[in-house]
mmCIF file of the N, C-alpha and C atoms, coordinates in Angstrom:
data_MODEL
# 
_entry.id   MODEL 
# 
loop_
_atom_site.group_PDB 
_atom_site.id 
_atom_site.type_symbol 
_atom_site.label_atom_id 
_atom_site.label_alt_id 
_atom_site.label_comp_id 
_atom_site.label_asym_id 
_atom_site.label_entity_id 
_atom_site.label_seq_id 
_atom_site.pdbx_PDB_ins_code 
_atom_site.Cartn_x 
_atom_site.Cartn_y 
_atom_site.Cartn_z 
_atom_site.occupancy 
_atom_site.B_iso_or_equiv 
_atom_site.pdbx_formal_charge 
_atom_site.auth_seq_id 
_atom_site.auth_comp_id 
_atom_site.auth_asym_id 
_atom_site.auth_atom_id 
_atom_site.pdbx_PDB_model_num 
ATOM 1   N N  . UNK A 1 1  ? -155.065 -5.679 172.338 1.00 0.00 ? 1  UNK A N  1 
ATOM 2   C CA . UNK A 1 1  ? -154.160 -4.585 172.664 1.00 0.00 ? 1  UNK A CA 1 
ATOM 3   C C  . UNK A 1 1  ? -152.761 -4.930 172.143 1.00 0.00 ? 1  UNK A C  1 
ATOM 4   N N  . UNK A 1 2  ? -152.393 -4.042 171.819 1.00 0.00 ? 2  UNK A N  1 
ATOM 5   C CA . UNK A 1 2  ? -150.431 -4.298 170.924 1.00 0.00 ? 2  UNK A CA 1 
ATOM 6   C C  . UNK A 1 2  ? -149.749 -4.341 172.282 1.00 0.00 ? 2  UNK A C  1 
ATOM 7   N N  . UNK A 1 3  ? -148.828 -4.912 172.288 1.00 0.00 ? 3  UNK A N  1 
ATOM 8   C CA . UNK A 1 3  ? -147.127 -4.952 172.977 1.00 0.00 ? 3  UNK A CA 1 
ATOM 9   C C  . UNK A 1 3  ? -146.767 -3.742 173.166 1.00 0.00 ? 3  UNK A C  1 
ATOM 10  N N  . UNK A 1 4  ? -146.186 -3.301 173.540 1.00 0.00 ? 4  UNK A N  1 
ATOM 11  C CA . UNK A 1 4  ? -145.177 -2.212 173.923 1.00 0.00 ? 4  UNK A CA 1 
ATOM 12  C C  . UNK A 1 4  ? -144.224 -2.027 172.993 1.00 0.00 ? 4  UNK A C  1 
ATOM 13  N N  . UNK A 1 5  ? -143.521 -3.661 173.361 1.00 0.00 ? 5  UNK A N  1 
ATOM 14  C CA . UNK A 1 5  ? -142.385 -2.922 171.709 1.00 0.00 ? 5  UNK A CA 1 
ATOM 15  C C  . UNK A 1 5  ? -143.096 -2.787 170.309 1.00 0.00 ? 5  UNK A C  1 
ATOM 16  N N  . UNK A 1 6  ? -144.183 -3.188 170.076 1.00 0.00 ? 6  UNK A N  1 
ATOM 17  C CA . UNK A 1 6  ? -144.807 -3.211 168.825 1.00 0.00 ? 6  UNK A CA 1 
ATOM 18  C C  . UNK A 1 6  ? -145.249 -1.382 168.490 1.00 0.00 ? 6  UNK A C  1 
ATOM 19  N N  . UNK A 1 7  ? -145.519 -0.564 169.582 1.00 0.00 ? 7  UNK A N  1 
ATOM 20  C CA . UNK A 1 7  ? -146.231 0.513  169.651 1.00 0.00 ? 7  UNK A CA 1 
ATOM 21  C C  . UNK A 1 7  ? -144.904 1.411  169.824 1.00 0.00 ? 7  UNK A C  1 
ATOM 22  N N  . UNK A 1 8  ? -144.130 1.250  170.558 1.00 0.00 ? 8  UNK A N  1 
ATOM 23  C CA . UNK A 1 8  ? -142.424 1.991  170.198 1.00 0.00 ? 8  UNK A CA 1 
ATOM 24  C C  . UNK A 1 8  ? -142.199 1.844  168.714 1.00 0.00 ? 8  UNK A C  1 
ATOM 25  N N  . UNK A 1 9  ? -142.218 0.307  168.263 1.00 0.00 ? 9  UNK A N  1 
ATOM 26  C CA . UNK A 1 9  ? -141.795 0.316  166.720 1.00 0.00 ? 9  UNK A CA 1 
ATOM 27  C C  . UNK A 1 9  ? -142.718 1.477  165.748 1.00 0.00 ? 9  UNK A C  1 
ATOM 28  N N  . UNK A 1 10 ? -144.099 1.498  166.321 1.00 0.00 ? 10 UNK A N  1 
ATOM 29  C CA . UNK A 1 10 ? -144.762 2.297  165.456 1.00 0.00 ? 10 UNK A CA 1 
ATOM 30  C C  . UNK A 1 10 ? -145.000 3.609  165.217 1.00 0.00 ? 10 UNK A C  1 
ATOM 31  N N  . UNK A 1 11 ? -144.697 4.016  166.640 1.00 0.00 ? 11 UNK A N  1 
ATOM 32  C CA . UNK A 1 11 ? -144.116 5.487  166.736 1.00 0.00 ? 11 UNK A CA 1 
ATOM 33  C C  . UNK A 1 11 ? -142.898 5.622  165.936 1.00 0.00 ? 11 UNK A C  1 
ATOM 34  N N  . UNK A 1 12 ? -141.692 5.038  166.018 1.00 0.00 ? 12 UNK A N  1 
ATOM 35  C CA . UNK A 1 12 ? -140.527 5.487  165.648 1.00 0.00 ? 12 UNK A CA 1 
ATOM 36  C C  . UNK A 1 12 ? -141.118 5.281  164.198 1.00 0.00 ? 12 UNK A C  1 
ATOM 37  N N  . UNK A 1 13 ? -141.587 4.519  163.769 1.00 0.00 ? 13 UNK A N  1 
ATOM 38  C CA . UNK A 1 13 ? -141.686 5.023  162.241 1.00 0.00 ? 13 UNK A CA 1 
ATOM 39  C C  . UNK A 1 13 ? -142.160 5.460  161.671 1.00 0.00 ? 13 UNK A C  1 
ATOM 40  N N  . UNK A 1 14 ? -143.699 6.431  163.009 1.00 0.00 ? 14 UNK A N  1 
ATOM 41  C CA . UNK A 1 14 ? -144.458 7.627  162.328 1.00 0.00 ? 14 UNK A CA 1 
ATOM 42  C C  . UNK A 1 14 ? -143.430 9.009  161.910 1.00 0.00 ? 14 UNK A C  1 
ATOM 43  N N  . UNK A 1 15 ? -142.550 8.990  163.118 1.00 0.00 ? 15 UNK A N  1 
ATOM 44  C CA . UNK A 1 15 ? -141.568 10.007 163.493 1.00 0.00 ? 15 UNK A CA 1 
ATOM 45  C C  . UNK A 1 15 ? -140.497 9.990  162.216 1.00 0.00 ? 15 UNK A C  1 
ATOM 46  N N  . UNK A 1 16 ? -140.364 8.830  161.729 1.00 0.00 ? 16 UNK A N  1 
ATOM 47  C CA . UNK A 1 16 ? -138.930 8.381  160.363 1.00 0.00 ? 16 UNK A CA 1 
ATOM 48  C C  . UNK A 1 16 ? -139.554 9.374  159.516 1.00 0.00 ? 16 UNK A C  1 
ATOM 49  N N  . UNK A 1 17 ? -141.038 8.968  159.192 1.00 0.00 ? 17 UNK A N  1 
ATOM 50  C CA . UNK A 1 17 ? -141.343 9.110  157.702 1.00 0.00 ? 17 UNK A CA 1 
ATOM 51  C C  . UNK A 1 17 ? -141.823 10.623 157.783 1.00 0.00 ? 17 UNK A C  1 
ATOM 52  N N  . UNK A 1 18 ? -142.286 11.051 159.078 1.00 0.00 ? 18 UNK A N  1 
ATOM 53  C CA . UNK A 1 18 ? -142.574 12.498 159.090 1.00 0.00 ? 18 UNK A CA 1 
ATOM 54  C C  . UNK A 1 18 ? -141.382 13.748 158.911 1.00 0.00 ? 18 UNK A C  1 
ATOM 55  N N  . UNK A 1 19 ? -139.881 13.086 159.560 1.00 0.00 ? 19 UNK A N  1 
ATOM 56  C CA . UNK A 1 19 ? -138.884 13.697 159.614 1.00 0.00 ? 19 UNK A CA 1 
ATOM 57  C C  . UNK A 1 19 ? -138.414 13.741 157.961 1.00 0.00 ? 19 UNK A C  1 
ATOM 58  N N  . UNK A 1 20 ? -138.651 12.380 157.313 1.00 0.00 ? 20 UNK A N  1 
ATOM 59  C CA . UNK A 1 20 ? -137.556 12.141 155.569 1.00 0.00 ? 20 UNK A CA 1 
ATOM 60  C C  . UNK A 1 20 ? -138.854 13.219 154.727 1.00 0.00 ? 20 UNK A C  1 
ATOM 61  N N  . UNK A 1 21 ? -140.230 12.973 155.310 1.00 0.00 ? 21 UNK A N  1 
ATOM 62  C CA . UNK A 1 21 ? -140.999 14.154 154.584 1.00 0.00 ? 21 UNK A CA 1 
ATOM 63  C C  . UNK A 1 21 ? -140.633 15.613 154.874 1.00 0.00 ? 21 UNK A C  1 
ATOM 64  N N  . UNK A 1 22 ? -140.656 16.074 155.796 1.00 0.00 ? 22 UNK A N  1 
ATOM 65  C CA . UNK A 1 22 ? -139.845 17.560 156.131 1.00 0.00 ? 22 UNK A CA 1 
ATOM 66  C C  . UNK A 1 22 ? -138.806 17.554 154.813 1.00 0.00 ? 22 UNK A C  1 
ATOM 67  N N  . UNK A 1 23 ? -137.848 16.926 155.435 1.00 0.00 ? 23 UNK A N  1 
ATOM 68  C CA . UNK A 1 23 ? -136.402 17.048 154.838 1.00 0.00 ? 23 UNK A CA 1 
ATOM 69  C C  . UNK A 1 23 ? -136.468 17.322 153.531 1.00 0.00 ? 23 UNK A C  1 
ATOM 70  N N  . UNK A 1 24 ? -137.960 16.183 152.641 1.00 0.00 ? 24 UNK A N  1 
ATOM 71  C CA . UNK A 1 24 ? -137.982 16.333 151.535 1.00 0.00 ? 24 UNK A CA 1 
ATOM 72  C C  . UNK A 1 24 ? -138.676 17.435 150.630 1.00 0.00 ? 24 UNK A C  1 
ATOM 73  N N  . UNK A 1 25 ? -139.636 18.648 151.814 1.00 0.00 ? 25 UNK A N  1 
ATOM 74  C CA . UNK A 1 25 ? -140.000 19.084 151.517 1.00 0.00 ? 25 UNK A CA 1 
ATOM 75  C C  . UNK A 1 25 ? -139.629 20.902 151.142 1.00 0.00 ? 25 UNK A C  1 
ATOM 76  N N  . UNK A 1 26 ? -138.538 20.607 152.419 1.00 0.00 ? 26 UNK A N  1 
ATOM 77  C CA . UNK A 1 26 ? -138.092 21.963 152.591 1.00 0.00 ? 26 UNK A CA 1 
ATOM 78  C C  . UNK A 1 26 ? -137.162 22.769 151.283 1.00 0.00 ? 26 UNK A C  1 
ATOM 79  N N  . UNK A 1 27 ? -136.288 21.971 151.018 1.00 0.00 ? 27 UNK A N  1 
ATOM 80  C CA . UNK A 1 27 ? -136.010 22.472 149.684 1.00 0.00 ? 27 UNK A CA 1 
ATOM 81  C C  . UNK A 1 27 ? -136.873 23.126 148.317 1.00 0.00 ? 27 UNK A C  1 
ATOM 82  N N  . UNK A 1 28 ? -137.988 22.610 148.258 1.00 0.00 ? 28 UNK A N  1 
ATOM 83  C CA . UNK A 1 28 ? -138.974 22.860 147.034 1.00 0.00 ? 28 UNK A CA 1 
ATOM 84  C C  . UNK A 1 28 ? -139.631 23.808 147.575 1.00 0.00 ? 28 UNK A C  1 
ATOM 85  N N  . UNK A 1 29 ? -139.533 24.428 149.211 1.00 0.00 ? 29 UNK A N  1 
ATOM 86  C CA . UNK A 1 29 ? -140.083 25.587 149.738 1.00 0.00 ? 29 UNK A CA 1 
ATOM 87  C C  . UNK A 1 29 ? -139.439 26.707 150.248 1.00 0.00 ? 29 UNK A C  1 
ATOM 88  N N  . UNK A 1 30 ? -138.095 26.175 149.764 1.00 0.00 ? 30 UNK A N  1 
ATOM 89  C CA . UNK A 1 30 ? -136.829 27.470 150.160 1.00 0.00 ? 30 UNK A CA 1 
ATOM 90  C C  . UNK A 1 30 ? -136.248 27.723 148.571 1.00 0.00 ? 30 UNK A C  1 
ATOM 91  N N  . UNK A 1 31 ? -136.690 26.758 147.572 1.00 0.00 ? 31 UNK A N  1 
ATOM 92  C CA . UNK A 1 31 ? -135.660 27.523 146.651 1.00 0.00 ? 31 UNK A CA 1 
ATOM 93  C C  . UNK A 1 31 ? -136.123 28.549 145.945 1.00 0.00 ? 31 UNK A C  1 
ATOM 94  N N  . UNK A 1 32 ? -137.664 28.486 145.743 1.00 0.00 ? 32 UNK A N  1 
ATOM 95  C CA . UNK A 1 32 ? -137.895 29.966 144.597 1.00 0.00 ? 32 UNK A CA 1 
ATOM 96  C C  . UNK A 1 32 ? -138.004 30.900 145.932 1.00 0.00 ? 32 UNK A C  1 
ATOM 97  N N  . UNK A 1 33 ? -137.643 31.247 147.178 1.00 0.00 ? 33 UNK A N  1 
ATOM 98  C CA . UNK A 1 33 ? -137.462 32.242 148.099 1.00 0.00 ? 33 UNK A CA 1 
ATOM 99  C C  . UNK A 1 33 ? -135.998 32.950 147.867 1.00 0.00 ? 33 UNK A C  1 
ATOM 100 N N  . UNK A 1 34 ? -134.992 32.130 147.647 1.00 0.00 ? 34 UNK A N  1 
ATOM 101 C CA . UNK A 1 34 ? -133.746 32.355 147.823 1.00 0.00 ? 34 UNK A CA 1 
ATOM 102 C C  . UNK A 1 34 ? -132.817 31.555 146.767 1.00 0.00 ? 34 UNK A C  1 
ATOM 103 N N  . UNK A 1 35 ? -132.504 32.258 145.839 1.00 0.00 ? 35 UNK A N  1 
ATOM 104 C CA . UNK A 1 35 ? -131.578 31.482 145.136 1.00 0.00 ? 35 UNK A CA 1 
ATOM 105 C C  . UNK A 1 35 ? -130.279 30.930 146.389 1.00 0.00 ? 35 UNK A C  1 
ATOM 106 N N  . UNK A 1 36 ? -129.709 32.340 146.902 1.00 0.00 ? 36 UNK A N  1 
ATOM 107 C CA . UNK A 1 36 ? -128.067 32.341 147.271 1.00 0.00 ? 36 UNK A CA 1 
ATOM 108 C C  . UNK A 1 36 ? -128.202 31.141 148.663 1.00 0.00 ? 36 UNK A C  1 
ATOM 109 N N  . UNK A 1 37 ? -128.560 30.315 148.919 1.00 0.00 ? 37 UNK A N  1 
ATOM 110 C CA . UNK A 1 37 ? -128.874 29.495 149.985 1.00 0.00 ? 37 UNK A CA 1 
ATOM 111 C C  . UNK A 1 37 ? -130.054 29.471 150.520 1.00 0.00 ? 37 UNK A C  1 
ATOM 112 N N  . UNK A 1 38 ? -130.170 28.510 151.334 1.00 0.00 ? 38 UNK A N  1 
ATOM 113 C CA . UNK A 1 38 ? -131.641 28.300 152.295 1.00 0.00 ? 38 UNK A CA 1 
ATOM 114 C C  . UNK A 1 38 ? -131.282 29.493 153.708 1.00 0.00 ? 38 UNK A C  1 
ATOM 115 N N  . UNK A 1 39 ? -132.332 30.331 153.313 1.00 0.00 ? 39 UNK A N  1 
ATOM 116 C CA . UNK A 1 39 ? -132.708 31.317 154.615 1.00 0.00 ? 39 UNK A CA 1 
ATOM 117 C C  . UNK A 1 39 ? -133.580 30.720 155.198 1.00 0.00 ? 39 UNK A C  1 
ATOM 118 N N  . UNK A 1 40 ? -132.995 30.262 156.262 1.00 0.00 ? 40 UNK A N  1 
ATOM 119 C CA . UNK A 1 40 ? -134.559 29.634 157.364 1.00 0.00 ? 40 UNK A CA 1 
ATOM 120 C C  . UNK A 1 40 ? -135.353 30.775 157.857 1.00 0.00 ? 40 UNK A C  1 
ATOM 121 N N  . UNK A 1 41 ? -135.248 31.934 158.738 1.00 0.00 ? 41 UNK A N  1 
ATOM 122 C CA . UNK A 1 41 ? -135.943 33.180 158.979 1.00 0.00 ? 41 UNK A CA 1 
ATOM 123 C C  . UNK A 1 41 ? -137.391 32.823 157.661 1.00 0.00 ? 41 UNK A C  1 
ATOM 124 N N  . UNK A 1 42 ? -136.924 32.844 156.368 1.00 0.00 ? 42 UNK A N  1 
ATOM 125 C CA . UNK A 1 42 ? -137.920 33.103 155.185 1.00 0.00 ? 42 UNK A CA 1 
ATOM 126 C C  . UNK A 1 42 ? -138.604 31.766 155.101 1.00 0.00 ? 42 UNK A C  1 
ATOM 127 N N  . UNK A 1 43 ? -137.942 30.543 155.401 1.00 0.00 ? 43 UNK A N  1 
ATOM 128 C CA . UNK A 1 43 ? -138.824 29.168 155.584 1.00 0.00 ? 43 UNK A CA 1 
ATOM 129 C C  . UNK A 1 43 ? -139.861 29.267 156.226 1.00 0.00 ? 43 UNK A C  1 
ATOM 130 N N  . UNK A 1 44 ? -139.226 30.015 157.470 1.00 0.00 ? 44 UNK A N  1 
ATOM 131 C CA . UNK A 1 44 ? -140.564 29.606 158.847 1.00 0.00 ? 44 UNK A CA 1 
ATOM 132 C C  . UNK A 1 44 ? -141.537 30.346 158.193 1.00 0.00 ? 44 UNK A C  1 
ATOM 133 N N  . UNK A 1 45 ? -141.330 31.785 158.051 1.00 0.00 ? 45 UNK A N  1 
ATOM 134 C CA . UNK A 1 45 ? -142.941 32.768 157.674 1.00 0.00 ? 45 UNK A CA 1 
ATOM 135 C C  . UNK A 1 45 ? -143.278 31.724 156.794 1.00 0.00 ? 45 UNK A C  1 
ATOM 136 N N  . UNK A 1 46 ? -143.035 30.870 155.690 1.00 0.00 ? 46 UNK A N  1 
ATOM 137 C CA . UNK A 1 46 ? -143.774 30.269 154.702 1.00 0.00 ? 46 UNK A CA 1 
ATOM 138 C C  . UNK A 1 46 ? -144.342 29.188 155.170 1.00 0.00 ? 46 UNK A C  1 
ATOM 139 N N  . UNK A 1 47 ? -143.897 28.703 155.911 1.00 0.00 ? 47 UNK A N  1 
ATOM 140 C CA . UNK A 1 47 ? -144.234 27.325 156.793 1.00 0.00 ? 47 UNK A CA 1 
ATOM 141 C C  . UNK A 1 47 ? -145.119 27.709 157.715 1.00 0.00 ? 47 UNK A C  1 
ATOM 142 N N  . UNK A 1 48 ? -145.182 28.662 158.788 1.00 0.00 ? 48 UNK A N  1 
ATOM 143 C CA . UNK A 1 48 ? -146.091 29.047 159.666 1.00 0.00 ? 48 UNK A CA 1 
ATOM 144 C C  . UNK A 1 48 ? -147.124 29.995 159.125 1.00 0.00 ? 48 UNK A C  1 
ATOM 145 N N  . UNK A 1 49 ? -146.850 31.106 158.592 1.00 0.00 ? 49 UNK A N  1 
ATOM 146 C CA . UNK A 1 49 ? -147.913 31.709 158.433 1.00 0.00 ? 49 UNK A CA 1 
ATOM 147 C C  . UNK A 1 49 ? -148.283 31.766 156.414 1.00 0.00 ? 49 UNK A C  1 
ATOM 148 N N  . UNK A 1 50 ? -147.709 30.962 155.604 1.00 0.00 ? 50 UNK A N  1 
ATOM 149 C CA . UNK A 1 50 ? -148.098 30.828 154.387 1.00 0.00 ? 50 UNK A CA 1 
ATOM 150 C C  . UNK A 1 50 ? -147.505 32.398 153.410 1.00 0.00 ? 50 UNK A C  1 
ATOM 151 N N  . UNK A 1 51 ? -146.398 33.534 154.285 1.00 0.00 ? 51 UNK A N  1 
ATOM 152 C CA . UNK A 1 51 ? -146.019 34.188 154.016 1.00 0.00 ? 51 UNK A CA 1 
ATOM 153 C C  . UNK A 1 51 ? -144.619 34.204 152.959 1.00 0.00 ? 51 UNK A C  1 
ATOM 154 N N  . UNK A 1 52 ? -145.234 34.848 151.953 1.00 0.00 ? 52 UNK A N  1 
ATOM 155 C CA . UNK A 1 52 ? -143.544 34.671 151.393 1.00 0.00 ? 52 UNK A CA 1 
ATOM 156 C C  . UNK A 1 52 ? -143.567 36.132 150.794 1.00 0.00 ? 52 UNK A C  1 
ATOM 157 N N  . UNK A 1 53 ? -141.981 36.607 151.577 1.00 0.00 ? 53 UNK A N  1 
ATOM 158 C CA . UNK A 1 53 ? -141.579 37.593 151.508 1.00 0.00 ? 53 UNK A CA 1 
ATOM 159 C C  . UNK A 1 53 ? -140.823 38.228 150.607 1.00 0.00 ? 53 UNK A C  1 
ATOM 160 N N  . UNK A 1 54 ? -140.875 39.093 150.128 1.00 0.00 ? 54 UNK A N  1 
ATOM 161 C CA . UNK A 1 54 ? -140.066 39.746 149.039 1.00 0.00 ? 54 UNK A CA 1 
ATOM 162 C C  . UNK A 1 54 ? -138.700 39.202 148.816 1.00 0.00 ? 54 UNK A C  1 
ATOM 163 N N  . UNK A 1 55 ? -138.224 38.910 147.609 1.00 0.00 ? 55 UNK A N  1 
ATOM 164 C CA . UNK A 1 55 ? -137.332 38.623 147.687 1.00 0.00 ? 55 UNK A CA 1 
ATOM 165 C C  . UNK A 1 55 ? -136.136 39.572 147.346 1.00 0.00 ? 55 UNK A C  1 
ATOM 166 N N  . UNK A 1 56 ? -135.398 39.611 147.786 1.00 0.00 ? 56 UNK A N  1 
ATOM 167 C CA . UNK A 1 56 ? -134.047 40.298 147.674 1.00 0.00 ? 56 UNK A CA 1 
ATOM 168 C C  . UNK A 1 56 ? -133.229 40.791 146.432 1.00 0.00 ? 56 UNK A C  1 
ATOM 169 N N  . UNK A 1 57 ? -133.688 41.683 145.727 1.00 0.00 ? 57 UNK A N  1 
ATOM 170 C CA . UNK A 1 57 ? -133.128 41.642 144.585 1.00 0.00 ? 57 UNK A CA 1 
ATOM 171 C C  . UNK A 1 57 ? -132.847 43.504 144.375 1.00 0.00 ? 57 UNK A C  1 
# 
């Protein structure tokens, strides 16, 4: 059986690498949605339901 602090350490760095993946992902999934900035409203439908909405033109 692991330690305690060994199993804290390993969480926190499931949580690191899941958070720097987001971070790294969201851009390459907001920019052909929106040139003029990141619209989150248009992230989530793409993120939750695989929706991407007309874009604004």
């Amino acid at each position: 059986m692991t330690s305690r602090p060994a199993m804290i350490k390993t969480t926190f760095l499931k949580y690191t690498v899941l958070a720097l993946g987001i971070c790294l992902a969201l851009p390459s999934v907001a920019a052909p949605l929106d040139t003029g900035g990141l619209r989150l409203d248009k992230v989530v439908l793409v993120m939750r339901h695989g929706i991407r909405p007309a874009t604004d033109t």
